[in-house]
N, C-alpha and C positions, 0 to 999 in steps of 0.2 A: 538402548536401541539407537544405533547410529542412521544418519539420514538415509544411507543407501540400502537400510535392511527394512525401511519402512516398506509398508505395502500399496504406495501410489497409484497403481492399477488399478487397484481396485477401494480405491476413493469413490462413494457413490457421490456426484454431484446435484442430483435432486435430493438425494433427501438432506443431503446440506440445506441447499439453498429453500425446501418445502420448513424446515428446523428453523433458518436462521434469517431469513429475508420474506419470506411471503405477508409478511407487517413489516413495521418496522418499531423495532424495538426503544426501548427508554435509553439502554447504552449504545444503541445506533444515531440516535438522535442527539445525544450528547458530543460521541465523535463528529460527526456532522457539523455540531455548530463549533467547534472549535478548529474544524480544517477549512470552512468555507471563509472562514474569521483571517485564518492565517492567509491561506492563497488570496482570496481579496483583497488585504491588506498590503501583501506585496505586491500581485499586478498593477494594483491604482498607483503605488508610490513609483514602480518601475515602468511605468507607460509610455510609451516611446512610438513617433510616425511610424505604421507597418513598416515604410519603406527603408526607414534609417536601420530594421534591428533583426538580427538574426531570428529566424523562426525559431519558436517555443516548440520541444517536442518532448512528451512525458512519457515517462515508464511507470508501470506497476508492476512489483517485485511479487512471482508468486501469486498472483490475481487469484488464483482458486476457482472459485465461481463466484466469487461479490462482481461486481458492477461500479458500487456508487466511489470507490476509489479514480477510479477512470471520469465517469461523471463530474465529481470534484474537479479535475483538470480541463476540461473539456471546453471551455470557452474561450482560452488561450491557445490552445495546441492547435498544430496544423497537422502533428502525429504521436498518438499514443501508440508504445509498445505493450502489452501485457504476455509477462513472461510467464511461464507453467509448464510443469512439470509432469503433473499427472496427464495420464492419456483421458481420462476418462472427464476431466475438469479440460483440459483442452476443446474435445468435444462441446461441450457445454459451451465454454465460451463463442465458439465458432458461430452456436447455434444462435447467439443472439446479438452477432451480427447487420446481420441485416434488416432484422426489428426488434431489439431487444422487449423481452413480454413488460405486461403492464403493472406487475409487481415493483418494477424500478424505477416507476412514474411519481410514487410517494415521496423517493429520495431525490428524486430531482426537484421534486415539489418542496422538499425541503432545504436544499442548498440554493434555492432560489429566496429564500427568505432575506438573504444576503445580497444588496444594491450593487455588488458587482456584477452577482448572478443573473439579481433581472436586467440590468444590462443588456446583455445578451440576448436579443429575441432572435434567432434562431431557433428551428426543429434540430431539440438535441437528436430526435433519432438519425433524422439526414445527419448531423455532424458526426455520430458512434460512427453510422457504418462509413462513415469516406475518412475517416483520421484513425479508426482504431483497428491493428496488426495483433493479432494472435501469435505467438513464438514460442515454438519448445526451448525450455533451459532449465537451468539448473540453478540457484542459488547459489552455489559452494564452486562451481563449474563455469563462471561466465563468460566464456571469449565473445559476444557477439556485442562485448562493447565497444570492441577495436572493431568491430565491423560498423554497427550502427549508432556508438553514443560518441562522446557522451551527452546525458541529456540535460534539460534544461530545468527540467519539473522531475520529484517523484516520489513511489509512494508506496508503502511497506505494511499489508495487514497482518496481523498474525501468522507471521511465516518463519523469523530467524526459531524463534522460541518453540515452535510448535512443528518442527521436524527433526526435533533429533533431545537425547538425553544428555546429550554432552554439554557441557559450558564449553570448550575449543570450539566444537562448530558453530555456538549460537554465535560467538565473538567474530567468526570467520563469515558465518552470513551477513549480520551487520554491517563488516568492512567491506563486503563485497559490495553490496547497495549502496553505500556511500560512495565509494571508488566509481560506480556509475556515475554518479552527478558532477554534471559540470562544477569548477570555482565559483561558488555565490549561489546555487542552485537553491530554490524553498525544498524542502520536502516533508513529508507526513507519515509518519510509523505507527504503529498502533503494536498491543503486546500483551497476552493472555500473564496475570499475575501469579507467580507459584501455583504455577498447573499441572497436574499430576497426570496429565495425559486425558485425552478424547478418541470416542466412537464414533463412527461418521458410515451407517448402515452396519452390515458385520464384521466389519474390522476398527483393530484400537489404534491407534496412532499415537508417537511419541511426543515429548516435550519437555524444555530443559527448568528446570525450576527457579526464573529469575524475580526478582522483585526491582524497586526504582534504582536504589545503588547500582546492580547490574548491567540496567539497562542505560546510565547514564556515563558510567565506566568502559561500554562496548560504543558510545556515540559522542564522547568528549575528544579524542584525538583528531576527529576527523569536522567536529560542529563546535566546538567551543571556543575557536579565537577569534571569533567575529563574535561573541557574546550572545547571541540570539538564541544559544538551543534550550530550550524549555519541557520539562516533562510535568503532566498532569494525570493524578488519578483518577479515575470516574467518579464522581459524584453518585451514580445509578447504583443499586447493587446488582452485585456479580450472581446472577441466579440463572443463568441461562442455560447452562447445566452443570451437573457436578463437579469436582475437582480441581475448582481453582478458586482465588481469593476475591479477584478482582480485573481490573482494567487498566493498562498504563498506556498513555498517547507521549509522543514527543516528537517535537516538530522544531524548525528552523531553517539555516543557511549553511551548507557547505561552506568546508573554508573557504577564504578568496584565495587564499597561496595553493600551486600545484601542487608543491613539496609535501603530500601525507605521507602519513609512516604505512610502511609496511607490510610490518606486526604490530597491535596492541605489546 
């Protein structure tokens, strides 16, 4: 099943988010401290007078209906995009907005763990709703980066992997997210491991079966001559529901050079 034959209309968004966020899980917790690790680690080394430096503005590839992707970002940016596809996951995110519910108060509670984080004493909510933009798009389809990127920040959950059966598109979603990012850009991926597909309410959705090689061969042309891109497997086990093995994160810097390829 190819991306455009999935059934994204009818993507139920609560029982996602009732499934996969109403706690917060052992391998949420994990990705967590290893993206608050990373982006912390870069703001402090790159810190610079507001007034000397370009505003910070993040994307999230495919937001879905998580949240704590955006969160993650959210102390630096002046503007998060969250791009999305499904109507029904657009919805959702719309809806929290303006107060995002108290289910996402855990994950804030826990990327504050991290002295960047608490840093920060601002009301994340006032910051969600005055920085973060809701967008229809597409993964495989992006013009709206010649309109509003590229960005500065950004951040990829389980999205190239887990729309479509093909290895070309996963390879091609990949490039796509990258090609968003500015030269030198952090950002944060995350990647369901040899998944054989998911149910999300009455409908099944696709998924391409990649593991670390894969995923490191779709993010090496575009993250590996600056040395920094790093992939890690979850520590947690993968039980969260059937048909896949595991959890792979990878995270780093855009090239500094314009010049990316391509094609893989």
């Amino acid at each position: 099943m190819r991306n455009a034959q999935a059934p994204w209309s009818g993507f139920d968004s609560r029982a996602y988010v009732n499934a996969n966020y109403l706690e917060l899980h052992d391998e949420d917790a994990e990705i967590i401290s290893i993206m608050r690790d990373h982006f912390g680690d870069y703001f402090r080394e790159h810190h610079q007078d507001p007034v000397d430096q370009d505003p910070v503005i993040g994307i999230d590839m495919g937001a879905g209906a998580n949240l704590y992707p955006a969160l993650a970002m959210l102390p630096w940016c002046k503007e998060i995009t969250l791009v999305e596809r499904s109507s029904r996951n657009l919805g959702y995110l719309e809806s929290q907005l303006e107060s995002y519910d108290e289910n996402w108060d855990q994950f804030w509670v826990t990327l504050r763990e991290n002295p960047e984080y608490r840093a920060y004493d601002g009301d994340p909510r006032e910051k969600f709703r005055e920085v973060v933009h809701v967008v229809p798009g597409d993964l495989l389809d992006l013009d709206l980066v010649a309109e509003r990127g590229p960005w500065s920040v950004g951040t990829m959950f389980f999205v190239a992997e887990s729309m479509t059966t093909e290895r070309e598109e996963f390879d091609r979603g990949v490039a796509s997210f990258m090609r968003a990012l500015a030269p030198g850009a952090p950002f944060f991926a995350a990647f369901m491991e040899h998944s054989e597909g998911y149910r999300v309410g009455d409908e099944f959705f696709p998924a391409c079966d990649v593991g670390e090689s894969e995923v490191y061969e779709s993010l090496e042309p575009f993250a590996g001559k600056i040395d920094t891109l790093r992939l890690k497997r979850l520590k947690a086990p993968g039980n969260l529901r059937e048909g896949y093995s595991g959890m792979i994160v990878a995270y780093g810097r855009r090239n500094l050079d314009s010049d990316i390829p391509v094609d893989r």
